[in-house]
N, C-alpha and C positions, 0 to 999 in steps of 0.2 A: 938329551934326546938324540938318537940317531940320527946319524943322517940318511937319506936312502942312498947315499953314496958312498955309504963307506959296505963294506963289504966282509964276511966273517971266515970268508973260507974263498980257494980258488974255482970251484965248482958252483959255490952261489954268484961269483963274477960274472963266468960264462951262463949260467942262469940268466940273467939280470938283463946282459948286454944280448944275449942271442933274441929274449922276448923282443928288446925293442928294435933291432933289425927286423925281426918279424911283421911288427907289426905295421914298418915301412912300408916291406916289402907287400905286405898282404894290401898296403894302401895303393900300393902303385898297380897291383893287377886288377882291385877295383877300378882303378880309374881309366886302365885298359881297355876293360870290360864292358863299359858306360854305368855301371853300378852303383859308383860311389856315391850320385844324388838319392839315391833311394836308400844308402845305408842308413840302420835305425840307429833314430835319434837315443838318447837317455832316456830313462825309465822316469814314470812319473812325478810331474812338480811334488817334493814336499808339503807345499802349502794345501793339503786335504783337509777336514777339521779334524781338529782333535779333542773335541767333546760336542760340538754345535747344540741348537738350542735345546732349552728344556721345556718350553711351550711356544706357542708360534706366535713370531718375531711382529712387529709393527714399522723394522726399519731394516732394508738389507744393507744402507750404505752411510757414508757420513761424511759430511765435507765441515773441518772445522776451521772456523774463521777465527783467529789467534791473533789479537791485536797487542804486538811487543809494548813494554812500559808502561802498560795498562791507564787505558782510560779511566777519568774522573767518574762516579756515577753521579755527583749534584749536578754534572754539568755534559750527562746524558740523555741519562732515560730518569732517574732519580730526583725527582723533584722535590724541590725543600722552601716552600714559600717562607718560611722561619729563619731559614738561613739568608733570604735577601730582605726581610726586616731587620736582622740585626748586623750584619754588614760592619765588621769593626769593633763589635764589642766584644769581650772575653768570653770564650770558651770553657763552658763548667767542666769541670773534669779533663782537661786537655792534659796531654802529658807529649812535653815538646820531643821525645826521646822517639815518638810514634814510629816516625818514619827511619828514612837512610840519616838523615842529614838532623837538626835542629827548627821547629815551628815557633811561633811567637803566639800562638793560642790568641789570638784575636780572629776570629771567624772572616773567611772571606765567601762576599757572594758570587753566583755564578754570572759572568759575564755574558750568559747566552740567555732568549727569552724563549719560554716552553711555552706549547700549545698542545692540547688535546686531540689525538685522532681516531679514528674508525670507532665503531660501534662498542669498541672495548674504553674509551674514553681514555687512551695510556696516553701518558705526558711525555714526550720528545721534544729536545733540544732544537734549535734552528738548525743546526751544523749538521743535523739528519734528513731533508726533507725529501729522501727517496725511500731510505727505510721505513718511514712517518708513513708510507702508504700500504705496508705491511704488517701492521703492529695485532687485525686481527688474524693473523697468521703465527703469530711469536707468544712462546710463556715467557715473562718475565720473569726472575728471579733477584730481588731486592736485598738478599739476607748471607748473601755470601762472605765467607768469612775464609782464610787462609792463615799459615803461621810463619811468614819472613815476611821480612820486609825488605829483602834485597833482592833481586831482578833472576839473575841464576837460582838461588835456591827455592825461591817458587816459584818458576818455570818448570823446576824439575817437580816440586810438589803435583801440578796441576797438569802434568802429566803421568807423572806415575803414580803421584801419592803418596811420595818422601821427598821430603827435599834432601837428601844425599845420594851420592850418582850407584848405580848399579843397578838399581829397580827397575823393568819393563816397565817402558811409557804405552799408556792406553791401547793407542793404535797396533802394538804389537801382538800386546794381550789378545786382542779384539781377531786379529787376522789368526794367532793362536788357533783359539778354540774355534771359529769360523771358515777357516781357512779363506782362498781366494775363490771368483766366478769367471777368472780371467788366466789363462794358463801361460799367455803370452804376454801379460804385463803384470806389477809388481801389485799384493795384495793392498801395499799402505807405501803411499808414496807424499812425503814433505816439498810445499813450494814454498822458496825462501828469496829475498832478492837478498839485502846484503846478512852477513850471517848472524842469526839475532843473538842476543847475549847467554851466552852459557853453550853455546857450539852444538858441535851436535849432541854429545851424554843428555840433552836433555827430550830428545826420540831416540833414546838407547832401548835394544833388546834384553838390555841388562842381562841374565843369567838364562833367560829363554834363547833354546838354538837361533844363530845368528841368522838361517833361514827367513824368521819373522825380522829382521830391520827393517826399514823403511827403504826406498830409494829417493833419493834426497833431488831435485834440479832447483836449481839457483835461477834468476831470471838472466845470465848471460844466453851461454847455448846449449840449452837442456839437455840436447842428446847429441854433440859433435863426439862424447867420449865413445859414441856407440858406433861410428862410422870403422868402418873396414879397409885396411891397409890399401894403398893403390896396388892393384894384380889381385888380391884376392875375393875368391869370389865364392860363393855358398860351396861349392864340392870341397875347398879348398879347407874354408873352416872346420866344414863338418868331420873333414878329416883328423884337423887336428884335436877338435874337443874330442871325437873319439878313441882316441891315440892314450888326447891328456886321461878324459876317464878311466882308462884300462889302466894304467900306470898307477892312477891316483886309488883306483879300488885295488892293488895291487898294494900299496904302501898300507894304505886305513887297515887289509887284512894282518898287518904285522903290529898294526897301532889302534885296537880296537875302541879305545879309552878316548880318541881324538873327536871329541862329540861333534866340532865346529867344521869337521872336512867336508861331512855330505853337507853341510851350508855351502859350501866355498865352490865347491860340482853346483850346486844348484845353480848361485852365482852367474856362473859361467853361461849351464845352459839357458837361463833365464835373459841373460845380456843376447844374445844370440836369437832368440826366439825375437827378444826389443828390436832386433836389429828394423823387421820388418812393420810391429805394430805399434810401436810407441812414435816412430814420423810422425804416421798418420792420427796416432790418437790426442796427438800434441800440436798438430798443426792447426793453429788459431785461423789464419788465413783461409781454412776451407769452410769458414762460416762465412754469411752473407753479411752484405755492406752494413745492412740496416741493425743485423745483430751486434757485429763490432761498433756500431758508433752509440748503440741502445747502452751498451756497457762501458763506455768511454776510451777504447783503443784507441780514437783519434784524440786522445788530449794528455799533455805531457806529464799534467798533475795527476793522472788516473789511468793511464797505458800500463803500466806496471800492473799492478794490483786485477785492474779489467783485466788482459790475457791470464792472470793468476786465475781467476774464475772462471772464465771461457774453458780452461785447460782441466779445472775442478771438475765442470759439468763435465768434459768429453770422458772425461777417465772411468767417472762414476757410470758413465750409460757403455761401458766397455768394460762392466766388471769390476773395477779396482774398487775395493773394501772399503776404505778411510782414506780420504786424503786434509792432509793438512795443512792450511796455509796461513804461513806469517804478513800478518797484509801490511804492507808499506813500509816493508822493511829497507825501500831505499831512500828512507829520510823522512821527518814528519814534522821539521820547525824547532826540535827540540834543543836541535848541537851533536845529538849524538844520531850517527846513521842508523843504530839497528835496535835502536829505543825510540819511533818517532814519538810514542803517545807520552814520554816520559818530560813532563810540562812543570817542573820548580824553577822556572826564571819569570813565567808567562803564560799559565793557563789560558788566558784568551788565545794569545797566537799562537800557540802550540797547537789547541784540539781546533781551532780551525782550518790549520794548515793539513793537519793530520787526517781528520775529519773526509774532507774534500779529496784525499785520496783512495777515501774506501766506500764513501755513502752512495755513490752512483754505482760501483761492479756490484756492490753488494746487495742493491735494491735488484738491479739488474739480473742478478744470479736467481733471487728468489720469484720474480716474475716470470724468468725466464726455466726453472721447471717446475713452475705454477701448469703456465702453458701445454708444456709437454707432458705433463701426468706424471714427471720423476718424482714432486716435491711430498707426496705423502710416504715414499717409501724410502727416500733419502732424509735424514739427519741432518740439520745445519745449527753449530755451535756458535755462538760467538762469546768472545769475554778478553781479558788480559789474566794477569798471575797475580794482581790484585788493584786496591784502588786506590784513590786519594786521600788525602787531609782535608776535612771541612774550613781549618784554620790554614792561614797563608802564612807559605815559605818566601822570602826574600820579597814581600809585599805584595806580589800577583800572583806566585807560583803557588800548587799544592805537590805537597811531599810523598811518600808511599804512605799506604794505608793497610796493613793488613785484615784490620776489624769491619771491614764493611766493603762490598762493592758488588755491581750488577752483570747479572751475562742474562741471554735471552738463548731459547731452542725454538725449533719450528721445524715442522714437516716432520716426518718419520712418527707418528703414534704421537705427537704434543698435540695439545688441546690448544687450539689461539686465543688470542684475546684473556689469559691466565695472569695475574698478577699474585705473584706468590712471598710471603715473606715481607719483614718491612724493617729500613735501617731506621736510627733515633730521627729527630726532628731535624735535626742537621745533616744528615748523612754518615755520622762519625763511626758509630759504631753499629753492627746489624743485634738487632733485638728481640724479635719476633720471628718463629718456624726457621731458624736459622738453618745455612746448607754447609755445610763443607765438603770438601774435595773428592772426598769418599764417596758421599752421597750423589756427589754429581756422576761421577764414575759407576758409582753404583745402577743410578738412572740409567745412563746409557747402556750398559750393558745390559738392563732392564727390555729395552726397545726394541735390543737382540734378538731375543727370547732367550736369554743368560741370566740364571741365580746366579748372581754375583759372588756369593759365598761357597756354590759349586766349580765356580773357574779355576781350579789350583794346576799348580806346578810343584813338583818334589822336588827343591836345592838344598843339599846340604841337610840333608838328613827329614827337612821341615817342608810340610805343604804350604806352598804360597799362593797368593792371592794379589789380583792388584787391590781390591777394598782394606787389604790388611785385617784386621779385626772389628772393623768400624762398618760403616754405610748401611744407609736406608734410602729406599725408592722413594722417591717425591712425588710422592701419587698423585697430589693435586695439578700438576701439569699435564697428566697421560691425557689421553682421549679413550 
């Protein structure tokens, strides 16, 4: 590849060099002038749609609640009265290879005691008793099934819909064809505390313009990388991203084929615009007392996760498309920081310890745009990348599961109170209207007002799709 500094000829030099004295110098008479704050900005955000709906949508936004290491479903929402009578006897059909590691096909029961709630009579764990107050608000989904059994590769599955890296993860897709409602902050932004397993490839744009990635904040200081040099001040930027543009539309005209550059400009001006709306749309502290303590700000098990949500709502009623959050990715009892729900030594202390860092913001989050009228046009996911072992690892622990496990939607066009789908008597494997990845994908995009089979992208010769060649709408959860 060239560089834009190397030069073909002595006439292209003084070319090259005279424009960027220019375009100094045309900065410094601007700024003479008093002009340079009103010089215009860059030409419009990329992120416009690029097919938008096919019929009208039931959800404009989506906050997905992404539980790393994936929760048990006997020892959620999954209830298996079968599996706490036989407690210790074998496992018909077990095959100890299920998981990552080795099972012992003696069935283990759930250490947690279920109770019935709301008018939909859904069975909830103890370790839930704030979500327990929203269940006719959630469809349930019993029947989920996925195809690894190792943490990375379906993560990446259950968000793109391959478990091998390069695929556009949902959120991309989604902000794609939708584009953004917010021109000042990112369409699809991930909240992560510590970095969950499989890094970022697994909210990759994969082969869709780089434009659609996410903007990723960590729970240290979400936007310190957004702060502005000491001395510079708005006239001073604006100069320079204007400078940069000219130069950089200047190089792309020589390198037409560089698909990723008007990402990289966007980038820019998109960081810049952040400068001023993303403080404010992230600033948890500009809630009231009563709201931060309603969500658990003030407690050290659930301060994390809480401002993860507080920050979900704010985004969402400010436009941004999807947002994503990995909840309790700063530890969850398991041993490893960025698997907490990931429970093979100790299923009891594991999903309790874990539990207790999501079930209050989480309750919280959905009462709180119950309240404000957000929750029927917003989208709220929850699930892991897959489930448990009915049979116990290492005598309390369960193993990975990829044949069975539960996630729940609510708000955005879902019908409450839905129980859809149902795993064996044990939990082991799902049997009945079974779902997979696609179909979940499929659904959402569904909510949109997106044929899921209409969303393609042209790579590489071939129209793609995030459903790949599969998926069906789950119609019995719509409203």
């Amino acid at each position: 590849m060239t560089s834009p500094f190397e030069f073909n000829s002595r006439r292209e030099f003084l070319r090259k060099t005279g424009l960027g004295c220019g375009a100094l110098a045309l900065t410094n008479l601007l700024n003479d002038e008093g002009l340079l704050g009103t010089a215009r900005a860059a030409g419009e955000s990329r992120l416009t749609p690029q097919h938008g709906p096919q019929f009208a949508p039931k959800a404009k936004s989506v906050i997905w609640l992404f539980m790393p290491g994936s929760p048990s479903q006997m020892d959620t929402f999954d209830y298996k009265p079968e599996l706490q009578k036989r407690d210790g006897m074998k496992l018909e059909g077990a095959d100890p290879k299920t998981g990552f590691f080795t099972t012992s096909g003696k069935l283990l029961k759930s250490p947690f005691s279920f109770k019935q709630h709301g008018q939909s009579g859904t069975w909830v764990s103890e370790i839930f008793p704030n979500m327990a107050r929203h269940v006719d608000d959630m469809a349930f989904i019993y029947s989920c099934y996925s195809r690894s059994n190792n943490h990375t590769p379906a993560m990446l599955e259950m968000n793109s819909g391959m478990f091998l890296q390069g695929r556009p993860c949902v959120g991309s897709w989604l902000t794609y064809g939708l584009g953004s409602e917010n021109r000042n902050l990112p369409g699809f932004v991930v909240l992560h505390g510590a970095m969950p397993r499989g890094g970022k490839p697994i909210w990759s744009p994969g082969f869709l313009p780089k434009v659609y990635q996410p903007t990723s904040i960590d729970g240290g200081n979400p936007i310190g990388n957004l702060a502005r040099r000491n001395g510079m001040n708005d006239q001073h930027q604006r100069a320079q991203l204007d400078i940069l543009k000219m130069m950089n539309e200047k190089h792309q005209e020589l390198r037409p084929h560089e698909a990723d550059l008007a990402a990289r400009l966007e980038s820019f001006e998109l960081a810049y615009r952040m400068q001023t709306a993303a403080p404010e749309a992230m600033d948890v502290n500009q809630e009231s007392e009563a709201t931060k303590k309603a969500y658990g700000v003030d407690q050290n098990e659930t301060q994390l996760v809480a401002k993860q949500c507080i920050t979900a709502r704010r985004l969402i009623e400010r436009g941004v498309r999807f947002v994503q959050l990995y909840a309790g990715t700063n530890g969850g009892g398991g041993g490893v920081a960025d698997v907490p729900w990931d429970g093979h030594n100790d299923i009891g202390a594991n999903h309790r310890i874990a539990a207790k860092s999501v079930d209050q913001p989480i309750g919280a989050l959905l009462a709180d745009l119950k309240s404000r009228g957000m929750l029927d046009e917003t989208l709220v996911v929850w699930g892991g990348e897959f489930g448990r072992t009915s049979d116990a690892q290492d005598g309390k622990g369960r193993d990975h599961n990829p044949h069975a496990f539960t996630m729940w939607m609510a708000g955005g066009g879902i019908k409450g109170g839905v129980h859809h789908g149902a795993s064996d008597e044990f939990g082991y494997k799902a049997v009945e209207n079974r779902v997979g990845v696609n179909d979940l994908h499929a659904t959402i995009l569904h909510l949109f007002g997106i044929d899921h089979e209409q969303l393609t992208y042209r790579f590489n010769g071939r129209d793609f799709r995030l459903t790949d060649v599969a998926g069906e709408v789950i119609d019995t959860i719509l409203a």
